[in-house]
Structure formats: C-alpha cells, structure tokens
C-alpha positions in Angstrom: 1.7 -11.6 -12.5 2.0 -10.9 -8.7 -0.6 -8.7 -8.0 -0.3 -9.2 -3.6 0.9 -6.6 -0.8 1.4 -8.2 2.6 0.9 -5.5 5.2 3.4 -6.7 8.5 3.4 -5.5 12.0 5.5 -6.7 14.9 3.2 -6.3 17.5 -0.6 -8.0 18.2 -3.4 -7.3 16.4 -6.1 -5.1 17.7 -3.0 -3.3 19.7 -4.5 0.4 19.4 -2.9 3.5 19.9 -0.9 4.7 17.2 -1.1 1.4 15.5 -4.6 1.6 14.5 -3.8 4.7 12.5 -0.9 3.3 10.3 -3.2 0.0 9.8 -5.8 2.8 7.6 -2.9 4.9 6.3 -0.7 1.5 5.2 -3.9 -0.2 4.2 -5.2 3.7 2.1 -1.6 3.2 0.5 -1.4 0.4 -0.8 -4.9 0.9 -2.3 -2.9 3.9 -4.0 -0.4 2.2 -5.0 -2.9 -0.4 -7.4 -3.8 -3.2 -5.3 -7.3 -4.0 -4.7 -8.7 -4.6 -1.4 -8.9 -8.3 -1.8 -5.2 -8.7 -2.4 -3.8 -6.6 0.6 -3.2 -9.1 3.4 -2.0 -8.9 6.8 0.3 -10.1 9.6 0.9 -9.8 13.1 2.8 -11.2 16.2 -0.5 -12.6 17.3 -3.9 -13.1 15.6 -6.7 -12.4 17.4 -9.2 -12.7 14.7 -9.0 -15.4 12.5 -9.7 -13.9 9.2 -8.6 -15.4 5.9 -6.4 -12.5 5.3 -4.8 -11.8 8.5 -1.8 -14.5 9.4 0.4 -14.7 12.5 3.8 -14.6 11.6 6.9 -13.1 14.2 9.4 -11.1 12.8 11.8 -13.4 14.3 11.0 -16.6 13.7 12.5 -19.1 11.3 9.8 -21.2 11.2 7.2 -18.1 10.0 9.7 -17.6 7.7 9.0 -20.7 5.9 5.6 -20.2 6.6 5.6 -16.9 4.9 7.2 -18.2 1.6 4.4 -20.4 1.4 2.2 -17.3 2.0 4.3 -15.4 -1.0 3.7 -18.2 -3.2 0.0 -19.1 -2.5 -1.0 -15.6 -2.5 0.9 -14.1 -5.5 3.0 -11.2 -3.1 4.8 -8.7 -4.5 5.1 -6.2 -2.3 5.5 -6.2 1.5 5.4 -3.2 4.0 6.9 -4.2 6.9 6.6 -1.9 10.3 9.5 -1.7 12.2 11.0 -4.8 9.8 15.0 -5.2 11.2 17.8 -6.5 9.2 19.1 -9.0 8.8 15.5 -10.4 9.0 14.3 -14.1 8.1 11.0 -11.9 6.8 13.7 -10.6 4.0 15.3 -13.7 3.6 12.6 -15.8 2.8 10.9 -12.8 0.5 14.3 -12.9 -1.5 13.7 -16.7 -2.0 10.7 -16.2 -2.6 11.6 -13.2 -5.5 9.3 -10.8 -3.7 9.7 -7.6 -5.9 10.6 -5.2 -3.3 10.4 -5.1 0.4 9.9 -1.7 2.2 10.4 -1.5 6.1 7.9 1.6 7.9 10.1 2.5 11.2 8.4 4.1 13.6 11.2 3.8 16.6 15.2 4.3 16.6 17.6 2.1 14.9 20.5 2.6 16.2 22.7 5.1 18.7 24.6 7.5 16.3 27.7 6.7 14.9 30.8 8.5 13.2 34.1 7.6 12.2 35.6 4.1 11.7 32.4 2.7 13.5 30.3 4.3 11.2 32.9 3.2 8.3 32.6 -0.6 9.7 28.5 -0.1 10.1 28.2 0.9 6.2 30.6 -2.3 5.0 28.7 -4.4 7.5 25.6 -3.0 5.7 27.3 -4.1 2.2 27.7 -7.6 3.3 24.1 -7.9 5.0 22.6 -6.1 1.9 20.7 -9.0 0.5 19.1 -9.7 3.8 17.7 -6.0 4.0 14.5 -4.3 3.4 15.0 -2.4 0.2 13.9 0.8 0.9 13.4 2.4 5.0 10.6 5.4 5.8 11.2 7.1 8.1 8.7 9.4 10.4 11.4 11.6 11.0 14.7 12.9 10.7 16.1 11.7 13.7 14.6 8.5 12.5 16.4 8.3 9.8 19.9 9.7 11.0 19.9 6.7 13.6 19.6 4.2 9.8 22.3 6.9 8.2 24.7 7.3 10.8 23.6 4.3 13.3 23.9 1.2 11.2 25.2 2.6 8.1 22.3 2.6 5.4 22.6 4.3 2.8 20.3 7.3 2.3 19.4 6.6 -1.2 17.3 4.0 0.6 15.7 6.1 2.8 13.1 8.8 3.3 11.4 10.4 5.3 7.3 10.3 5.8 5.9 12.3 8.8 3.0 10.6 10.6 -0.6 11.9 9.4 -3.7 13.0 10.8 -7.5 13.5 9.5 -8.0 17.0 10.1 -11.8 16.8 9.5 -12.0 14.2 12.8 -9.3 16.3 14.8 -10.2 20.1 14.2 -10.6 23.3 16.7 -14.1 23.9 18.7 -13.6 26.9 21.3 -17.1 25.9 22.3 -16.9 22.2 22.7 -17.1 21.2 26.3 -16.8 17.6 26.5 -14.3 16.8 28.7 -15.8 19.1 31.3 -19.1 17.6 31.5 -17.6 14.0 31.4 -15.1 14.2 34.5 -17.2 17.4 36.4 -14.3 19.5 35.6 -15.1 23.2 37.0 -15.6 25.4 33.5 -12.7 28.0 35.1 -10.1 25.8 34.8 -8.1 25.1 31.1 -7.8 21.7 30.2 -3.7 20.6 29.4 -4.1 17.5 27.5 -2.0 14.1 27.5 -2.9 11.2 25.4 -0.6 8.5 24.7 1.3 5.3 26.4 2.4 5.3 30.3 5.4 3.9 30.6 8.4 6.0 32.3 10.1 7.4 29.2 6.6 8.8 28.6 6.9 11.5 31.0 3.4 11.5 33.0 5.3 11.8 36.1 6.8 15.0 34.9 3.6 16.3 34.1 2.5 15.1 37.8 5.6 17.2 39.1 4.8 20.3 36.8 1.6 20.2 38.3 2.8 20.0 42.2 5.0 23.1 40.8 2.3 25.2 40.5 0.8 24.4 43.3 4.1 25.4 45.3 3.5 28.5 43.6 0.3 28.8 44.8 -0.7 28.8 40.8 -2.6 25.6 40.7 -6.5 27.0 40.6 -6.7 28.3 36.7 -5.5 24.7 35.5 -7.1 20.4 34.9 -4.2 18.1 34.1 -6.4 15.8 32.0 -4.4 12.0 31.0 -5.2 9.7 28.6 -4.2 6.1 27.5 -4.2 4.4 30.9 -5.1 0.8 31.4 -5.5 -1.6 34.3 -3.4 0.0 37.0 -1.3 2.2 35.4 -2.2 5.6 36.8 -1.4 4.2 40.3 2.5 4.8 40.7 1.2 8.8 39.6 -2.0 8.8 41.8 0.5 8.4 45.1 2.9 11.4 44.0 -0.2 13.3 44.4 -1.6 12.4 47.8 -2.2 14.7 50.4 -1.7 17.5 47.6 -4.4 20.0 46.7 -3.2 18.8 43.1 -5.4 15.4 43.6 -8.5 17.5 42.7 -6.8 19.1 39.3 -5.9 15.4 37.9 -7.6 13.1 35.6 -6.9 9.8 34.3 -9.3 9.0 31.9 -8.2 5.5 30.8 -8.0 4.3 27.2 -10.8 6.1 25.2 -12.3 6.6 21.7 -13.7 9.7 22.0 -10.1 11.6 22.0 -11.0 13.8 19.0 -13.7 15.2 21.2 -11.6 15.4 24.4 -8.9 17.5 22.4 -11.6 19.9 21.4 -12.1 20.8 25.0 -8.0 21.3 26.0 -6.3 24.9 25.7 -2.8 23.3 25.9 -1.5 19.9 24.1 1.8 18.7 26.2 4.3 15.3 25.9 6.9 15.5 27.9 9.0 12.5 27.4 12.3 11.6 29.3 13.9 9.4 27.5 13.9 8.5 23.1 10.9 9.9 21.7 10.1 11.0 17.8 6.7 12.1 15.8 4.0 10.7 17.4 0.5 10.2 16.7 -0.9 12.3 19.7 1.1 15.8 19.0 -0.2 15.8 15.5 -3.8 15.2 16.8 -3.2 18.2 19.2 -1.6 20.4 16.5 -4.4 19.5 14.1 -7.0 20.3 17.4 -5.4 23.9 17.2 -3.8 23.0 20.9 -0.6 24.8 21.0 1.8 21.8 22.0 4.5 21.9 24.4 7.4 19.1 23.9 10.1 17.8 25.5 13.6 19.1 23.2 13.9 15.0 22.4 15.1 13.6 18.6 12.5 13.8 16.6 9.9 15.1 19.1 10.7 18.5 18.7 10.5 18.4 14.7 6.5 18.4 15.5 6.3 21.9 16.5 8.0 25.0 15.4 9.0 26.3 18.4 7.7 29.8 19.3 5.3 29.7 16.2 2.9 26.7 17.6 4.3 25.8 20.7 8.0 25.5 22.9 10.1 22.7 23.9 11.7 22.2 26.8 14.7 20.3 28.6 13.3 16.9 29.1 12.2 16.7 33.1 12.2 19.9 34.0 8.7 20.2 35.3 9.7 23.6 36.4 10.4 25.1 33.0 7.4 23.5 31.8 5.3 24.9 34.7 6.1 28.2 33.8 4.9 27.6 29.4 1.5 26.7 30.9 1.1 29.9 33.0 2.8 31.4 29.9 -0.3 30.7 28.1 -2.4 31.4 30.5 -1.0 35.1 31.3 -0.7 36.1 27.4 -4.3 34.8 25.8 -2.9 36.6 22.2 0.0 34.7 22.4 -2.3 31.6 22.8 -3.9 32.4 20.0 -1.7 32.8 17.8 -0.1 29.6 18.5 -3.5 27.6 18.1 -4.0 29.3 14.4 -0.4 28.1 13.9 -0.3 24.8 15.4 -3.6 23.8 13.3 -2.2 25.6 10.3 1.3 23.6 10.4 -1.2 20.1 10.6 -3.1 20.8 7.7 -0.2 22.0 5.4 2.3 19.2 6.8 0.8 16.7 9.0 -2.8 15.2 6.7 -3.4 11.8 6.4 -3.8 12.3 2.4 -0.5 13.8 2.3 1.1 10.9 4.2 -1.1 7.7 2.4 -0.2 9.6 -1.0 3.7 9.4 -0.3 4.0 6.1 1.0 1.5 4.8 -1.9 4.5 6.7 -4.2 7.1 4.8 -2.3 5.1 1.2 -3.0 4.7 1.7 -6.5 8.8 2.7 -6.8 11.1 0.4 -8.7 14.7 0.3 -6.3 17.6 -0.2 -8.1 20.8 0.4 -5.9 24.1 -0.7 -6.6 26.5 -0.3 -3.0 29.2 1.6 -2.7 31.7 2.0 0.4 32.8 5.7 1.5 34.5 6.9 4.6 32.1 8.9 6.0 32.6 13.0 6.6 32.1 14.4 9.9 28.6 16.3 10.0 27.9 14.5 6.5 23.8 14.4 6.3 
C-alpha cells in the first residue's frame, strides 16, 4: 500500500516570503491527513540543499516527468500537493501513469481572465477533453481565485474550494507597548508607524505608498506619520528612494530589507497597508497585520479586498490613488476610537477566519478526500457562481 505524499512547488527552495509559510502549513497537513514525517517528500524548481527527501523536478519539464514516475514508484506516492500545479501538466501525466491516487493543485495566483458565454462554453469542453491530464481537485485562497478556475478555464466547481491563507496568532498578536521598530531605525516615538511587508515589484504598489506619503506632505500633514517597508533586497528600494529626493518625506521612509523579525515589527505599526496596482488576492502579509490587530487598508483588487471587512477592520480603496489613501491614514489618526475599534476587529476576524489550525485542518480534509467526478457539459448562465 502507498503510503507517500510528494509536497511540489514551482519556484526554488529556500525562496521565503509567503512560501515558507505554506511549506509548515502543507507539510502540518499532510501530517493530518496520516502520513508520517518520513514519508512526506519534497520538490522544487531548484534544490539548494541536497537532502534525501527534497528532489528538483520543473513543473514543465518532460524529462522530470519521467524522473518523477520513477520517484512515484521508488517512494510508494499517493498523494501529491502541487502549488500552483497547471493543466495540462507532464507532473499529472506521469502521476496518472504512474496511478497516483489523487493529485491536488494549491493555487495561490490567477488562472485565467474571466470568461462568459460561448468562450466559457468552449473553456468547460476544452476542460472535458484535457480532464485526464488535470489535477483532481484545485484550492483556492480565495474567491476571486477560484472564479478565474470557474469562469476562466472552465473547471468545474465540484473540484474546487476555497482555503484562505493562515496565520499563527500566538507569533503575530497586538502589543500597544512594543517599540521595536522605533528603537531599530531611530524612529521619533511621535510618529505612528504604517507598515508594508511583502515583494517590490510594480504591481505591488510601494510607489503608491511613496506618493501617498508626498500627499501628505503637500498637505503639510507629513510630521504625525513613519512609512516603514519591508521585503527589500539588493537594490530594490532605489527606483522609490529617488521619488523622494529633495522631499522632507526622505526623513519619514524606511526600507528595512528582508527581515525575520516581522512579527515584532508589526507589533510596533498603528496602520497595516497593501496597496497593489495591478492582480492581487489573500496574501500572507494582510493576515499577519489583521492578526497584529493593525487595521489594514487595501487596494479594492480581486481577492485583496476579501481580507478585510471594509469599515469593520479596515477600507479599501481605488487602486493608485495615493490621495484617497492619504486621507484613511489621517482618518486614523484624527478618530483614535475609530482606530480602535478597527484593531479589536481586525485581530478578531484573524483569529475566527484567518489561523493556521483552521487552514492545515482543511487542506489535511481535502488530502484525505476520495474524488470521484464524472464530467458533464452545460452552457453556462450569465452571473452563474
């Protein structure tokens, strides 16, 4: 009896961020789901450690793929959870040679653009014919996740559900007293911290937070307020460092780089914000803040804005308009029971939705599953779900 899981990522090992936390949660899951520690292996883009259990295999590649059916048959797999597995995929392929029991795919990013009509009618017969060759059941982090499987490339939603990201709440919790981040970067104890953690590329938004920041100094509104960035690496904070030059708002931005001691950081912040431009769903970093009782502001994107309840923990807001967001941080700041109330609420709506034990226990449920579909081919209704 196969009694394997092989745990699959797309990207390097050791690649951090948000990864890091899905590595614990996947590898917490699969423990749930009955498989001992010694039979959960691992596989990435690119090994950097060369541990017996941890195998460099691409997504892409046909060559892996053989590789991997000799992995499936050496190591007795039965189950892989695959992040961000597409279809039609060589991984599925050689699993279905292979008789791999089920195959689930963990998105954490779009699949598609929406569809409706006869292109979504064509997607879900494409999906039909490409069946065998795709994952059998999709998680999604969010419902704008899922709609772009749905009503993007067809799937059907019996294979599909939906798994918001999770957070510890005993590692990221409130401290009104904390002051870490002020004594680490010498920022003056009158100023509230609004916190940014996550990548910095453009879609991200940092320069809209740069902008919103050069607002309210235009309105002469700059003092009470420390701009405090996190994730950087190398040279990435330069293209944002020049938008400030020769502004009085040079003084009121930090890039801390890449750090470990986030949880710490948070505790310090009055104000969680991500203010991404472009696609953007439930990420790591605005469940940390909600769970660090920061009231989080968000840009109205997909599944951003399912994050927050907006007005009970936080607002959204059109994406780029560093003006509108501008005027929610001096919102804050002008109404200190309306901060408060939003900081019970935004650590209140991480521990009820948003734990770590909540998300491990339903994708452990989904692993230990038996799928058994049979297809069927529908025109689809306008506004169907």
């Amino acid at each position: 009896m196969r009694t394997s899981i092989l745990i699959m990522f797309h990207c390097k090992q050791d690649t951090g961020y948000a990864i890091s936390s899905l590595e614990k949660a996947f590898k917490q899951a699969a423990t749930e789901a009955g498989f001992s520690e010694e039979n959960i292996l691992w596989s990435y883009k690119e090994v950097a450690d060369k541990e017996p259990q941890a195998f460099q295999l691409d997504y892409y590649s046909e060559n892996d793929a053989m590789n991997l059916r000799n992995i499936i048959e050496e190591y007795q797999i039965s189950t892989i959870l695959a992040f961000d597995l597409p279809y039609p995929s060589p991984v599925v392929r050689a699993a279905r040679a292979m008789n791999v029991e089920k195959v689930v795919a963990y998105w954490g990013a779009s699949m598609s653009s929406i569809n409706s009509g006869l292109k979504l009618f064509l997607r879900r017969f494409q999906w039909i014919l490409q069946a065998r060759s795709a994952p059998d059941f999709f998680i999604f982090e969010s419902n704008a996740m899922l709609r772009t499987a749905t009503h993007g490339r067809g799937v059907p939603k019996s294979r599909t559900t939906v798994i918001p990201l999770g957070v510890n709440t005993d590692t990221y919790y409130p401290d009104p007293h904390d002051r870490s981040a002020y004594r680490l970067f010498n920022i003056p104890e009158t100023r509230k911290i609004i916190f940014y953690s996550g990548h910095m590329e453009e879609r991200k938004g940092v320069r809209v937070l740069i902008n919103a920041m050069l607002e309210l100094e235009k309105r002469k509104k700059l003092e009470p307020f420390h701009l405090l960035i996190c994730g950087n690496k190398g040279n990435q904070s330069e293209p944002y460092e020049s938008m400030l030059q020769s502004s009085q708002a040079l003084e009121h931005v930090t890039f801390a780089g890449y750090r470990k001691d986030v949880p710490q950081l948070m505790r310090s912040a009055y104000i969680g914000t991500i203010a991404s431009t472009g696609w953007d769903s439930f990420t790591m970093s605005s469940v940390e803040m909600l769970s660090s009782g920061l009231p989080l502001i968000v840009s109205e994107l997909q599944g951003l804005k399912e994050t927050i309840d907006d007005g009970v923990c936080g607002y959204s807001f059109p994406p780029g308009n560093s003006e509108i967001l501008a005027s929610l941080w001096q919102r804050y700041l002008d109404d200190p029971k309306l901060h408060h109330r939003h900081s019970k609420a935004a650590r209140l709506r991480a521990v009820t939705n948003f734990s770590i034990a909540k998300q491990v226990e339903r994708i452990g449920q989904t692993l230990s599953t038996e799928f058994c579909y049979q297809e069927s081919l529908h025109m689809p209704k306008e506004g169907h779900q």
